[in-house]
FIKOLZA-1660 file (N, C-alpha, C; in steps of 0.1 Angstrom, whole numbers, plus 5000, padded with zeros to 4 digits):
% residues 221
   i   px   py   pz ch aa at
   1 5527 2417 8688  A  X  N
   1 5536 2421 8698  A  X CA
   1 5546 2410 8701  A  X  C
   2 5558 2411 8698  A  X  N
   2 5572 2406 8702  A  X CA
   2 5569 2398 8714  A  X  C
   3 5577 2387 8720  A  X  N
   3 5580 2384 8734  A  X CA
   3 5593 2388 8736  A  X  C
   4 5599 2389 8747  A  X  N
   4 5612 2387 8748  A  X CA
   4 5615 2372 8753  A  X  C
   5 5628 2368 8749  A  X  N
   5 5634 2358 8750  A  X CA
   5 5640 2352 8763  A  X  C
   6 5639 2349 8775  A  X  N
   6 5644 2345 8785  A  X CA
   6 5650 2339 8791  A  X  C
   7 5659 2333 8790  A  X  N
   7 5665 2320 8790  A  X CA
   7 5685 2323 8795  A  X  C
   8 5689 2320 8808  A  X  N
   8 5703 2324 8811  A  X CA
   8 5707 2315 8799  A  X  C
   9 5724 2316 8803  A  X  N
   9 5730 2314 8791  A  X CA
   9 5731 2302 8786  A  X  C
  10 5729 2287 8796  A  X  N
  10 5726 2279 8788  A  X CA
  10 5722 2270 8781  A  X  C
  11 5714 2282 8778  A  X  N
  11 5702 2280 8770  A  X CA
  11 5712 2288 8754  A  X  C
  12 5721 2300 8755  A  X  N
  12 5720 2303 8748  A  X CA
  12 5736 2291 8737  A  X  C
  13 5744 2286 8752  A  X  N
  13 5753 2279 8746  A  X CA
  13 5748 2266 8735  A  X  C
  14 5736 2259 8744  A  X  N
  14 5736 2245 8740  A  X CA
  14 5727 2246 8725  A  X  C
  15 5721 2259 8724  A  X  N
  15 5711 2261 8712  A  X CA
  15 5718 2263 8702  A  X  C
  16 5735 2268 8703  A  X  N
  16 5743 2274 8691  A  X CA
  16 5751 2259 8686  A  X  C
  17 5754 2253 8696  A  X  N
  17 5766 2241 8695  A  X CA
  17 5757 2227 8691  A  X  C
  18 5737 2231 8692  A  X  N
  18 5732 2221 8680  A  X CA
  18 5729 2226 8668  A  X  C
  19 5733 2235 8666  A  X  N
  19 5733 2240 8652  A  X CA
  19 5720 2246 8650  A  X  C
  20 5711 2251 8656  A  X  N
  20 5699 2253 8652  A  X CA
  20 5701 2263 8651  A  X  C
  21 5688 2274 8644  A  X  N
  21 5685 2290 8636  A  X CA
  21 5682 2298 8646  A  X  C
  22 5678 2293 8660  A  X  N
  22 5670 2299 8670  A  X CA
  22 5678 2310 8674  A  X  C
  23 5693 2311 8672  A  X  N
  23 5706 2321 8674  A  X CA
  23 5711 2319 8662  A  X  C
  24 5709 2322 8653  A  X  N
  24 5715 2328 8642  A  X CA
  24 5715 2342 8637  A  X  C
  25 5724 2345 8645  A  X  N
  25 5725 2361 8645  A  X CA
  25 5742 2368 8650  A  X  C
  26 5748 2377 8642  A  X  N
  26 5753 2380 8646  A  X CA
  26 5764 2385 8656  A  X  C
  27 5751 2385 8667  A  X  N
  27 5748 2395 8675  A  X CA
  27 5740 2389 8688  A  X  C
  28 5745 2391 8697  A  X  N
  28 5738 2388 8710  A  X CA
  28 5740 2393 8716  A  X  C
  29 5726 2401 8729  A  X  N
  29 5726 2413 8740  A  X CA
  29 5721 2400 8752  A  X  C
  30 5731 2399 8760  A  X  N
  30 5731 2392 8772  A  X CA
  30 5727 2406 8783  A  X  C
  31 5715 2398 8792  A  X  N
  31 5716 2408 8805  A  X CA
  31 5720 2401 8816  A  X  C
  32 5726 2406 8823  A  X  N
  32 5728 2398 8839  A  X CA
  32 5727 2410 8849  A  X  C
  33 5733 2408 8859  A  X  N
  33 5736 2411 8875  A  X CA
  33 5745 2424 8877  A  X  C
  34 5756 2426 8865  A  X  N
  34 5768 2433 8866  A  X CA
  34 5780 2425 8881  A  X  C
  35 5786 2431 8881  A  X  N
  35 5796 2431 8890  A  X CA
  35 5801 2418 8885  A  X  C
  36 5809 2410 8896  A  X  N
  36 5815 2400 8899  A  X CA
  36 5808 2389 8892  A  X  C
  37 5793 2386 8896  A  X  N
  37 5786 2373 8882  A  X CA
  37 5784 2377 8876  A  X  C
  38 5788 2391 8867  A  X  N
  38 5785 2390 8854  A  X CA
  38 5801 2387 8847  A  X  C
  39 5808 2387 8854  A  X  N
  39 5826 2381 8847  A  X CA
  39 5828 2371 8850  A  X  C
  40 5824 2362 8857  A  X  N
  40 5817 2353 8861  A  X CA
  40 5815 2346 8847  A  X  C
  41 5800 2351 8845  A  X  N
  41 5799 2342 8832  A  X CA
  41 5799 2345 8822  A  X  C
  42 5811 2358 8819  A  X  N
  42 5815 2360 8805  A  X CA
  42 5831 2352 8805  A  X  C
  43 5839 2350 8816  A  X  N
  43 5842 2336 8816  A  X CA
  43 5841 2324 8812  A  X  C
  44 5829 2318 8820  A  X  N
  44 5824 2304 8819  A  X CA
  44 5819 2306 8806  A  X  C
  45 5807 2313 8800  A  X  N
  45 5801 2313 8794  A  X CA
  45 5802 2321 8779  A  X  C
  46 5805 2336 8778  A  X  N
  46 5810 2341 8767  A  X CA
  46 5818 2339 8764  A  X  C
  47 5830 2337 8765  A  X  N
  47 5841 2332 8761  A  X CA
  47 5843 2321 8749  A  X  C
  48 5841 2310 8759  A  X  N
  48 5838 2297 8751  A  X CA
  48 5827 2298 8741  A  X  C
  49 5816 2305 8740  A  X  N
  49 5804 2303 8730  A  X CA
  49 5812 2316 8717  A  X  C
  50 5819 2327 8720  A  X  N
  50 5824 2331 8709  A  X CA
  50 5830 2325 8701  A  X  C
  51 5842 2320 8709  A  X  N
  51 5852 2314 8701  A  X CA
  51 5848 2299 8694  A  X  C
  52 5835 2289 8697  A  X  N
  52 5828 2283 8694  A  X CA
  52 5821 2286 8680  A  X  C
  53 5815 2303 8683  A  X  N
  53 5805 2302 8672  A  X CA
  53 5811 2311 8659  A  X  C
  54 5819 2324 8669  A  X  N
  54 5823 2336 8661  A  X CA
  54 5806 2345 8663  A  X  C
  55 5799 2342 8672  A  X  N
  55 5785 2351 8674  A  X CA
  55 5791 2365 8686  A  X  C
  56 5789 2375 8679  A  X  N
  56 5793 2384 8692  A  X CA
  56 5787 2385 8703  A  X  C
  57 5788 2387 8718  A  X  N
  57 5779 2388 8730  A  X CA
  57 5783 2402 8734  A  X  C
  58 5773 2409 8738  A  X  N
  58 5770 2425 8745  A  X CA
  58 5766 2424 8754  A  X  C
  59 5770 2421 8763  A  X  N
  59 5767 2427 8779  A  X CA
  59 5760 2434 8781  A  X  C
  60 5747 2436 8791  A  X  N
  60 5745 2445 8796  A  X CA
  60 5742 2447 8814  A  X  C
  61 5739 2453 8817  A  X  N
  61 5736 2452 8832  A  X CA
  61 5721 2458 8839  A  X  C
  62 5715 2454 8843  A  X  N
  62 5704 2457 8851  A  X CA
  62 5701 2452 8865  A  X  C
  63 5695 2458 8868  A  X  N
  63 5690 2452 8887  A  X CA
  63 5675 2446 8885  A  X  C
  64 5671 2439 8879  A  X  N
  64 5662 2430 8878  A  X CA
  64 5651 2434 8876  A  X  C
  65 5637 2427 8880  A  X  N
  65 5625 2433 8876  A  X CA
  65 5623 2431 8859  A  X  C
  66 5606 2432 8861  A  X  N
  66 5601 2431 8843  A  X CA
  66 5600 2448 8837  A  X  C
  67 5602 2454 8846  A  X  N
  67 5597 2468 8841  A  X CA
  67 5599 2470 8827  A  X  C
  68 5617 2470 8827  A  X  N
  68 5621 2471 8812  A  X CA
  68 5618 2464 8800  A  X  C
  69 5616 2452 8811  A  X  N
  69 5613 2440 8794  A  X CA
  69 5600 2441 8788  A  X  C
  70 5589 2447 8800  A  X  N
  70 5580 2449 8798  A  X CA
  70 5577 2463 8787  A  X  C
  71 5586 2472 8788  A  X  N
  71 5587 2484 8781  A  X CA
  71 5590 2482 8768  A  X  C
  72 5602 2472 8768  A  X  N
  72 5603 2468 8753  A  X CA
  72 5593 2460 8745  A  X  C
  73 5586 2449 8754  A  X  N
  73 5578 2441 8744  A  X CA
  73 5566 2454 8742  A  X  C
  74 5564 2458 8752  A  X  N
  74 5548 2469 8745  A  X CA
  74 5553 2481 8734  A  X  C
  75 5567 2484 8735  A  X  N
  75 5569 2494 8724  A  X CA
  75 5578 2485 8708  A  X  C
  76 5572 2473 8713  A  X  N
  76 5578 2464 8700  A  X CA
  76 5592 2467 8693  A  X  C
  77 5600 2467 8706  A  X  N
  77 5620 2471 8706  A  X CA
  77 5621 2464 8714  A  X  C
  78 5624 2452 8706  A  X  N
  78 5628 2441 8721  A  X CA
  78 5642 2440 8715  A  X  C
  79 5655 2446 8728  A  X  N
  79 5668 2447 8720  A  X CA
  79 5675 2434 8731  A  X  C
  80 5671 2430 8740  A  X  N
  80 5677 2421 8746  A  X CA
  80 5674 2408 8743  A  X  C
  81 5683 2395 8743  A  X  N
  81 5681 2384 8740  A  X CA
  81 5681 2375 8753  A  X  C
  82 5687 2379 8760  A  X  N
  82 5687 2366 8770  A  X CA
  82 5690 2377 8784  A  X  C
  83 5677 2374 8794  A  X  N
  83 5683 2378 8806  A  X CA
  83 5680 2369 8817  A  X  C
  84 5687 2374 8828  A  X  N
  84 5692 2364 8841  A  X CA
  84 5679 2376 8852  A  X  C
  85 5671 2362 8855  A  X  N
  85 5659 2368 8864  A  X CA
  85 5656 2361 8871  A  X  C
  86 5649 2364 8883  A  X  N
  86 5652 2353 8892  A  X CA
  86 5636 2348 8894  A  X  C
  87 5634 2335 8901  A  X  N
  87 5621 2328 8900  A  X CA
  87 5609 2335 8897  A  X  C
  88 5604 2346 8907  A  X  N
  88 5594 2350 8908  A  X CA
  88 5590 2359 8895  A  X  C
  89 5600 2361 8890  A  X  N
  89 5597 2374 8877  A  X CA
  89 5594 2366 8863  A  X  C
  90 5601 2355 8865  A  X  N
  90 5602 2342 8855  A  X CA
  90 5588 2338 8855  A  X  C
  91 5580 2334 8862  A  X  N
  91 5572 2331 8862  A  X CA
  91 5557 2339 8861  A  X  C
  92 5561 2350 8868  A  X  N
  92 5551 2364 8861  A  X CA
  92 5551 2370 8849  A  X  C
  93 5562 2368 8845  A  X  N
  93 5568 2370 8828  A  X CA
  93 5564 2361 8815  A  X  C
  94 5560 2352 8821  A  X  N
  94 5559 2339 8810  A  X CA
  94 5546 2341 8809  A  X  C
  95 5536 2341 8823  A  X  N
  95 5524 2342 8828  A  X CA
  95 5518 2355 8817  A  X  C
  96 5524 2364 8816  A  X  N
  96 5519 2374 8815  A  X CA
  96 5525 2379 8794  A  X  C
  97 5531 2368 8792  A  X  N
  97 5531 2364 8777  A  X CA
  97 5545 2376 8774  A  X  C
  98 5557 2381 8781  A  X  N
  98 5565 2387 8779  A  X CA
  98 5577 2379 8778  A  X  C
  99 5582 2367 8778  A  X  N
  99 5586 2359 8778  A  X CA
  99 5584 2350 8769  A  X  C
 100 5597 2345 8761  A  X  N
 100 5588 2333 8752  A  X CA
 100 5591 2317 8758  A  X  C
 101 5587 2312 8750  A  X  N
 101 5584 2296 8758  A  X CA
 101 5596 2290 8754  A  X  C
 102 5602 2280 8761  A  X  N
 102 5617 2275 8757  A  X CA
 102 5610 2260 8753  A  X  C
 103 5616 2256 8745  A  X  N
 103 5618 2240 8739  A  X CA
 103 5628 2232 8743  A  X  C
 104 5626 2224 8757  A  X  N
 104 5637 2218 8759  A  X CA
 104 5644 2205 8751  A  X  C
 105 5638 2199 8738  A  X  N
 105 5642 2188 8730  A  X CA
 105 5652 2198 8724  A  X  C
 106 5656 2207 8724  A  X  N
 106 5671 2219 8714  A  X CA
 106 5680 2215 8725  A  X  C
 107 5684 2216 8738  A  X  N
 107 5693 2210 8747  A  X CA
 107 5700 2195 8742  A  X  C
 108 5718 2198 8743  A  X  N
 108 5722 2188 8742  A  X CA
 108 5722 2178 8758  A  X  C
 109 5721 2165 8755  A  X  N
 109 5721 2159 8764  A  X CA
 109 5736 2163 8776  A  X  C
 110 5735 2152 8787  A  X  N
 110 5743 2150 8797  A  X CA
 110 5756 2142 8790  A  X  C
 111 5768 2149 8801  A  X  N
 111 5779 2137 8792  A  X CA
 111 5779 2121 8796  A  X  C
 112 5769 2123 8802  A  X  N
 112 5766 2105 8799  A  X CA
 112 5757 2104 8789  A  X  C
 113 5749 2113 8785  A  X  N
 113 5742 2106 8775  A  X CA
 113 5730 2110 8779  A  X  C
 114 5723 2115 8790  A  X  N
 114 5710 2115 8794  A  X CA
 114 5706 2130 8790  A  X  C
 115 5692 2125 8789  A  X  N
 115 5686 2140 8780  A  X CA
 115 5684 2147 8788  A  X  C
 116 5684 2160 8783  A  X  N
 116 5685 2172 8790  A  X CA
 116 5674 2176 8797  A  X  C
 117 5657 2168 8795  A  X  N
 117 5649 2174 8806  A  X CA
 117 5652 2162 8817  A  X  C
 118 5658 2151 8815  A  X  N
 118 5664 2142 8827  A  X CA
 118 5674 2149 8838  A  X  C
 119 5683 2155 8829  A  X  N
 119 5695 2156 8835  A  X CA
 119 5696 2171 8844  A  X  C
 120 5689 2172 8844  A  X  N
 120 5687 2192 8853  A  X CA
 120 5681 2184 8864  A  X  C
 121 5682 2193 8877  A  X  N
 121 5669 2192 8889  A  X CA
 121 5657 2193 8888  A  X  C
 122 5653 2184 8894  A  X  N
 122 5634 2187 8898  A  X CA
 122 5635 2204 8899  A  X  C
 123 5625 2208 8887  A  X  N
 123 5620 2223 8886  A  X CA
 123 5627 2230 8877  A  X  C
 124 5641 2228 8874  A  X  N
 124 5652 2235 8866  A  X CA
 124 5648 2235 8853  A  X  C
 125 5634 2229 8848  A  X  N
 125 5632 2235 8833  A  X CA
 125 5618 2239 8831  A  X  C
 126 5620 2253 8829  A  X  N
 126 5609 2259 8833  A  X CA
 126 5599 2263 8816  A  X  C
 127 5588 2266 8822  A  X  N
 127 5582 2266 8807  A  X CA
 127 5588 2279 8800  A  X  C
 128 5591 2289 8804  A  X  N
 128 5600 2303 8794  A  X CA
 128 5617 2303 8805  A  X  C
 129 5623 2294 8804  A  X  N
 129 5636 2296 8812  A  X CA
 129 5642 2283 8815  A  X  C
 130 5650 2283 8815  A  X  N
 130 5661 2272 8826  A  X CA
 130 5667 2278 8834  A  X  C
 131 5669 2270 8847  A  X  N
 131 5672 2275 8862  A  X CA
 131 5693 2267 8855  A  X  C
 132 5699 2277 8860  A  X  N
 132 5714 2275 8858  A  X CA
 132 5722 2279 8873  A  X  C
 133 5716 2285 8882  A  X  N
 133 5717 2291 8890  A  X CA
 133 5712 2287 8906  A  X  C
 134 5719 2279 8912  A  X  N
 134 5713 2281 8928  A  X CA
 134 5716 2286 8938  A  X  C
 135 5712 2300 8947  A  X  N
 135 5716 2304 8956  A  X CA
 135 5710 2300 8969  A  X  C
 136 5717 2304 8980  A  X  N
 136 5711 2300 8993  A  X CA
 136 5708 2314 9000  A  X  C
 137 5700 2319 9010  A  X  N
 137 5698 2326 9018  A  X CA
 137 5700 2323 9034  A  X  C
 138 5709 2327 9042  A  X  N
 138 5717 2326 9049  A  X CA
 138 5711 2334 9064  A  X  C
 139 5714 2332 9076  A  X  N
 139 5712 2339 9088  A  X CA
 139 5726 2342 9090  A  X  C
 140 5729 2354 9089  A  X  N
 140 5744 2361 9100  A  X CA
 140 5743 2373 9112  A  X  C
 141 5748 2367 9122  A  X  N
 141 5748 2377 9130  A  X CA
 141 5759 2386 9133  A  X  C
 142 5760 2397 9135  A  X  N
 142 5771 2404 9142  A  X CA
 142 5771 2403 9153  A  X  C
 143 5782 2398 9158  A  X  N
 143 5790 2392 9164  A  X CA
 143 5793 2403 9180  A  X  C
 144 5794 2414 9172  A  X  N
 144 5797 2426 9180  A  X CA
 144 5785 2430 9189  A  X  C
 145 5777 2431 9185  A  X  N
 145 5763 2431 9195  A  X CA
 145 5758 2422 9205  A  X  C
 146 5765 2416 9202  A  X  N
 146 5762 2401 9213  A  X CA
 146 5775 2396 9223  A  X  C
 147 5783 2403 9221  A  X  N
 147 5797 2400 9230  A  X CA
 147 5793 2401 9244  A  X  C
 148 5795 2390 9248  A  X  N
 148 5790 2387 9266  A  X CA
 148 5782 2378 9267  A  X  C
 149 5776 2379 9257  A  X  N
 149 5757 2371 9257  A  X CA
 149 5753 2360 9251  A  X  C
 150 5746 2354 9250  A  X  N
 150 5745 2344 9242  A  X CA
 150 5740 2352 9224  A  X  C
 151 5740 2346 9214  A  X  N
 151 5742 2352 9200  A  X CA
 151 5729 2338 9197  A  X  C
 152 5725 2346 9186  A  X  N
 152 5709 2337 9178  A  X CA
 152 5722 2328 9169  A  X  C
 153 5721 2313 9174  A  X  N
 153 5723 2306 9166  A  X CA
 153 5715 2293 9154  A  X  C
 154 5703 2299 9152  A  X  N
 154 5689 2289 9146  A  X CA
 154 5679 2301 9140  A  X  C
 155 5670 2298 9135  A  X  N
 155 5667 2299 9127  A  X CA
 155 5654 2309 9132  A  X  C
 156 5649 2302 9147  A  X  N
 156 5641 2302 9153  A  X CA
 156 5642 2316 9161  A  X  C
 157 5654 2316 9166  A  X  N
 157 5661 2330 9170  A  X CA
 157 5655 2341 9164  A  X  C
 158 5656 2339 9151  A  X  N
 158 5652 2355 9143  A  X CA
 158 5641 2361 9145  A  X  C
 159 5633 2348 9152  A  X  N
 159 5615 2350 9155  A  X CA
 159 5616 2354 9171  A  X  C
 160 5628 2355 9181  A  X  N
 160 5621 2357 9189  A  X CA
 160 5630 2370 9199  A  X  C
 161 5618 2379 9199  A  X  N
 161 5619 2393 9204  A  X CA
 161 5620 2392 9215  A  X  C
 162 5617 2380 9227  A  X  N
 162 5617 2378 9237  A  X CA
 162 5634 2374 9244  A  X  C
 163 5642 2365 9241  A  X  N
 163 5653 2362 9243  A  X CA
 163 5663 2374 9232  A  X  C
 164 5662 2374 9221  A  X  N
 164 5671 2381 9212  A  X CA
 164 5661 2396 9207  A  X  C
 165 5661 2407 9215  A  X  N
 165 5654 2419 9210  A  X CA
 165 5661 2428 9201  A  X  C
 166 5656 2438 9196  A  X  N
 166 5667 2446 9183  A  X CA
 166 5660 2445 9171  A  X  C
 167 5665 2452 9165  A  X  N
 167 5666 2455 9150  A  X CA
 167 5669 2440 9145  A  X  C
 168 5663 2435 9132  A  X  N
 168 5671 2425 9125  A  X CA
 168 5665 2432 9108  A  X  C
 169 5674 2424 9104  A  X  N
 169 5666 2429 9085  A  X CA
 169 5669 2417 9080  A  X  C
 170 5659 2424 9068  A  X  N
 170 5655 2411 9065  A  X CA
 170 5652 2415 9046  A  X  C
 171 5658 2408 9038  A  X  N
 171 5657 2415 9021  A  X CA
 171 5640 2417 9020  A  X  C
 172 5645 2428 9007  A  X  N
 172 5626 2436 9008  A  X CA
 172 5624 2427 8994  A  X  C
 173 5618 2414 8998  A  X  N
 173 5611 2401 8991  A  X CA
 173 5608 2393 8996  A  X  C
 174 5598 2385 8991  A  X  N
 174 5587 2371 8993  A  X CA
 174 5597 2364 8997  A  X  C
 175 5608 2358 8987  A  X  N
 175 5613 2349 8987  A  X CA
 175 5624 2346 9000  A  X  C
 176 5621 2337 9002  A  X  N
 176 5635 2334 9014  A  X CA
 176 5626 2336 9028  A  X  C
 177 5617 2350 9026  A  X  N
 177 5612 2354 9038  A  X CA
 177 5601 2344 9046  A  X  C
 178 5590 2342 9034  A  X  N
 178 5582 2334 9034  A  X CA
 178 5586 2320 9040  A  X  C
 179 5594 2310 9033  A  X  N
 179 5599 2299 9040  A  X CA
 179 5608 2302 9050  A  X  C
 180 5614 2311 9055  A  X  N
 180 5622 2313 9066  A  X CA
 180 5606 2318 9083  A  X  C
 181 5596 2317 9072  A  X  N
 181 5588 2322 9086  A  X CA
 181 5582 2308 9089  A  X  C
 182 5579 2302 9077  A  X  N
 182 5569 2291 9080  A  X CA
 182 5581 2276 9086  A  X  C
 183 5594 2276 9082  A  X  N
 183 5600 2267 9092  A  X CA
 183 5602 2270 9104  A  X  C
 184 5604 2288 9111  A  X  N
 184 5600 2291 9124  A  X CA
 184 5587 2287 9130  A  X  C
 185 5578 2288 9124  A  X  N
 185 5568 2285 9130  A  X CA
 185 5562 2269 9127  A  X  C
 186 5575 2263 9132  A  X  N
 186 5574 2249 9131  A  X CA
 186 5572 2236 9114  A  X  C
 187 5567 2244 9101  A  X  N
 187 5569 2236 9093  A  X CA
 187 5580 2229 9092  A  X  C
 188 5577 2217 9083  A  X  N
 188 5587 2209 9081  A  X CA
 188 5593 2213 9067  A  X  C
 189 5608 2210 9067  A  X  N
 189 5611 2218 9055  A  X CA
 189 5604 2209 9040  A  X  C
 190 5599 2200 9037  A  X  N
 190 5596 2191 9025  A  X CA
 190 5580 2193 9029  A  X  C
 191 5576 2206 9034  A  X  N
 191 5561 2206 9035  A  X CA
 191 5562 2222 9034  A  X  C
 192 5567 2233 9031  A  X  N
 192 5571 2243 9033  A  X CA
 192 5561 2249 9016  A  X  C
 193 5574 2241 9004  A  X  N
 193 5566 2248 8994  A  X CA
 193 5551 2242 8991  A  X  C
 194 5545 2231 8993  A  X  N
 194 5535 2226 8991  A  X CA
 194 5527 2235 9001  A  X  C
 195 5529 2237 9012  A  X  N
 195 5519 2250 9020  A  X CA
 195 5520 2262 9018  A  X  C
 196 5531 2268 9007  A  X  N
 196 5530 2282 9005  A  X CA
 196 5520 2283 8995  A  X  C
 197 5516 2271 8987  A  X  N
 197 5507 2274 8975  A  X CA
 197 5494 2273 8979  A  X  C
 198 5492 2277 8993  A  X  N
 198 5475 2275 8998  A  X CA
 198 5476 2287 9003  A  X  C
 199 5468 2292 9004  A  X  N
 199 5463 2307 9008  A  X CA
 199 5466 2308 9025  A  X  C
 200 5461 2298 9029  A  X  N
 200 5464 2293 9043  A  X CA
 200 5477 2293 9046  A  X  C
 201 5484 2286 9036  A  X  N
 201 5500 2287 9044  A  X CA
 201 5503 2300 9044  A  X  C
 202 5504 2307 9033  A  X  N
 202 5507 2322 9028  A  X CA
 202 5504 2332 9039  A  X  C
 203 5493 2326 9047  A  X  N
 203 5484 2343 9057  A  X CA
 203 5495 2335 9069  A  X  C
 204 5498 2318 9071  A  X  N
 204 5506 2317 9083  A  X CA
 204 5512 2324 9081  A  X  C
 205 5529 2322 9072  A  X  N
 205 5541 2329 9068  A  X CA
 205 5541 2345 9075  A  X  C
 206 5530 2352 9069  A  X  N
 206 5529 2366 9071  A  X CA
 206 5524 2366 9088  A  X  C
 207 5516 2362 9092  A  X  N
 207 5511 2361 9107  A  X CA
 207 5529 2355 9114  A  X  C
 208 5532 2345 9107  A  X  N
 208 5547 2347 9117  A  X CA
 208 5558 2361 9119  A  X  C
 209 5557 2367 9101  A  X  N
 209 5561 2375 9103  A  X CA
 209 5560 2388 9104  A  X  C
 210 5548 2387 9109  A  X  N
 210 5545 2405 9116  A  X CA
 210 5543 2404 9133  A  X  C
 211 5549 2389 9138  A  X  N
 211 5554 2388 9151  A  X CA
 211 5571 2398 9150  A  X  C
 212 5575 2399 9142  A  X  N
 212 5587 2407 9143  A  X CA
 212 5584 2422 9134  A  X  C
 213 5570 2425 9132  A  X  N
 213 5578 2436 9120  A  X CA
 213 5575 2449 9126  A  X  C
 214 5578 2451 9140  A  X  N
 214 5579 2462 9146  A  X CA
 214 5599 2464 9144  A  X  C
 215 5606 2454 9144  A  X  N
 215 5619 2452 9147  A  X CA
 215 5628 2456 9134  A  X  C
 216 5617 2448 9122  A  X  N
 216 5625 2447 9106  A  X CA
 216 5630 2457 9101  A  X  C
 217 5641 2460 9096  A  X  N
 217 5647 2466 9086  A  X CA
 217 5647 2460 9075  A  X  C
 218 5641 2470 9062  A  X  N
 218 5644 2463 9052  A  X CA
 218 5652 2464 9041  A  X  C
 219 5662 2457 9035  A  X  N
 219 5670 2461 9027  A  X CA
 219 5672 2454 9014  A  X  C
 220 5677 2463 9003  A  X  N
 220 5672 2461 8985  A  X CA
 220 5689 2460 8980  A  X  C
 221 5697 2462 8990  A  X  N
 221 5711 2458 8981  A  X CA
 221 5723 2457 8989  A  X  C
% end
């Protein structure tokens, strides 16, 4: 059984411009996000590696999840080469042998010179992926609900039904949710992921947040 390949793009730049066989192919099926980051980095990224290699890139678009990739490796049609997934699938993906393992000595170094598992952030090179991508998860309020009154400006706010009542939403995922409960309920933030990997911190996070889940709305896009 096939793995599929997982690795944003670059991984798939720096593998072609050291000359290695790992992309020797005519042909490359990139997946991403669609919309706006996927032009984005057929900008930054297709562009420059075509006109580099002369390797074609195909686009495609998906809303995330292993479902598909999972579909392909078990019916041994793995047609995609590189897709854009975010932590949690990354790591269930690799875990679960659908993913293949990346070799970070194929990365060219930094333009100073420093090697490439130096030169990324603590965690950015993962055992099937490299992290190219950092987003933040943000608190916004509408503005319009609150005219007269004082408005949730902290973090702390979102947790409390008592001064700030209503509806809030909140994305339908672990991530963001989890450490957005355990810094309400007092964690410190450089103690946050070291307590989400204990079962203990995990049942806090959720005990914080089913103080609100009479109120939550949840939303997927």
């Amino acid at each position: 059984m096939s793995r599929m390949t997982k690795t944003p793009l670059v991984m798939l730049i720096s593998g072609m411009l050291l000359g290695t066989s790992a992309y020797a192919e005519d042909k490359l099926t990139v997946v991403s996000w669609g919309g706006a980051f996927t032009k984005s980095q057929v900008e930054a990224y297709h562009k420059p590696f075509i006109q580099k290699t002369g390797v074609e890139i195909v686009s495609e678009d998906f809303s995330g999840g292993l479902a598909e990739i999972k579909a392909q490796v078990e019916a041994n049609n793995v047609r995609w080469d590189l897709v854009s997934l975010d932590k949690p699938d990354i790591v269930r993906g690799c875990a679960e042998g659908l993913l293949e393992p990346v070799n970070p000595s194929i990365l060219p170094p930094g333009a100073d010179g420093t090697p490439a598992k130096e030169d990324f952030i603590d965690g950015a090179i993962h055992e099937c992926a490299i992290n190219t991508i950092v987003v933040s998860t943000v608190l916004a309020v509408n503005e319009d609900a609150f005219k007269g009154k004082t408005a949730p400006t902290k973090l702390t706010d979102l947790f409390d039904l008592t001064n700030f009542p209503g509806r809030r939403a909140l994305q339908k995922q672990p991530q963001g949710n989890l450490e957005w409960a355990l810094l309400a309920d007092g964690v410190k933030p450089d103690e946050v992921y070291r307590l989400l990997e204990t079962e203990e911190g995990r049942a806090r996070a959720f005990a914080k947040l089913d103080t609100i889940k009479p109120q939550v709305l949840w939303w997927t896009t």
